[in-house]
N, C-alpha and C positions, 0 to 999 in steps of 0.2 A: 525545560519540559519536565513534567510532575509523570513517572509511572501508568497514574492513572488516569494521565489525559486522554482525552477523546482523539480519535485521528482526526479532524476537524483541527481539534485544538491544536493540532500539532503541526499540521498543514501552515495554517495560519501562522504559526512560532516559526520554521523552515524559512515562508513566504518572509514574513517581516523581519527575521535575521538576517537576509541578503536584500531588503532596502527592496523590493517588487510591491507591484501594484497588483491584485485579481489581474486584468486584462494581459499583464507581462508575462504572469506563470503560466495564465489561459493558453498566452499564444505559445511559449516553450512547448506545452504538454499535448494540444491538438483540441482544444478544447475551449467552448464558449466563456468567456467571463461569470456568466448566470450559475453555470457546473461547478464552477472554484467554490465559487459562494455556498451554494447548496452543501458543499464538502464541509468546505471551513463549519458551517453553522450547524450540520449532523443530519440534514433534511435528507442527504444521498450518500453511499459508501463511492470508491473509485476503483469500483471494480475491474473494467476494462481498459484505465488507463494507470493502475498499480505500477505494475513496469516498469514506464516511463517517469512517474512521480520518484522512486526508490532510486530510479539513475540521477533524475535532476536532484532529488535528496536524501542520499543515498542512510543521513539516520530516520527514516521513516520505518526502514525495513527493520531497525534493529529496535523500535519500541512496538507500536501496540501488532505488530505483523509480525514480528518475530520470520521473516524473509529467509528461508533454509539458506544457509551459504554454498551449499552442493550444488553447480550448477543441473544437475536432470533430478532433482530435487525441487529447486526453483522454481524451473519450466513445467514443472509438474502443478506447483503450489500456485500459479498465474494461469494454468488452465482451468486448476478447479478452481477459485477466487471468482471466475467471471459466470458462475454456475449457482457458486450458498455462500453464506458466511466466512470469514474468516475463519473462526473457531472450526467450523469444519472443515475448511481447504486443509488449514493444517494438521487434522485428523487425519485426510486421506495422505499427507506426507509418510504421518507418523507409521500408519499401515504401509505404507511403501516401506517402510525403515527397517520396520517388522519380518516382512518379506522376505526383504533384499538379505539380512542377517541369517536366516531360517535356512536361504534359496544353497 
């Protein structure tokens, strides 16, 4: 995986590093075959199912997600995610971080 790949791209590289078909990751992560696809190819982010993708592979979280390793940091970063963008889920971390040092 290149830094600057797309999460798509990256999905995809996870997926066919461990020899899976769409329909195999589908069924691990709870999730239509159709949703993998859309991921892989950038048509959809996986918002609500980040989580789950970052357990079954777990370097997802450490390129284009940057996945806080704290866990009430995390649980923070996976409630805002299913809300805006990445970029700004982990805004609101980084204000948590701000905070939590100030508090």
């Amino acid at each position: 995986m290149i830094a600057g790949d797309s999460l798509g791209v990256q999905i995809r590289a996870a997926r066919e590093r461990r020899h899976m078909t769409q329909r195999q990751l589908a069924g691990i992560i709870g999730v239509d075959r159709k949703t993998v696809d859309n991921w892989e190819n950038d048509r959809t982010t996986p918002r609500n199912r980040m989580a789950a993708l970052v357990q079954w592979a777990p370097e997802l979280g450490d390129g284009a997600l940057e996945v806080p390793a704290d866990p009430r940091e995390r649980e923070l970063y996976y409630l805002a995610i299913q809300d805006m963008p990445a970029a700004a889920a982990r805004e609101v971390v980084e204000e948590y971080r701000r905070r939590k040092r100030t508090a």
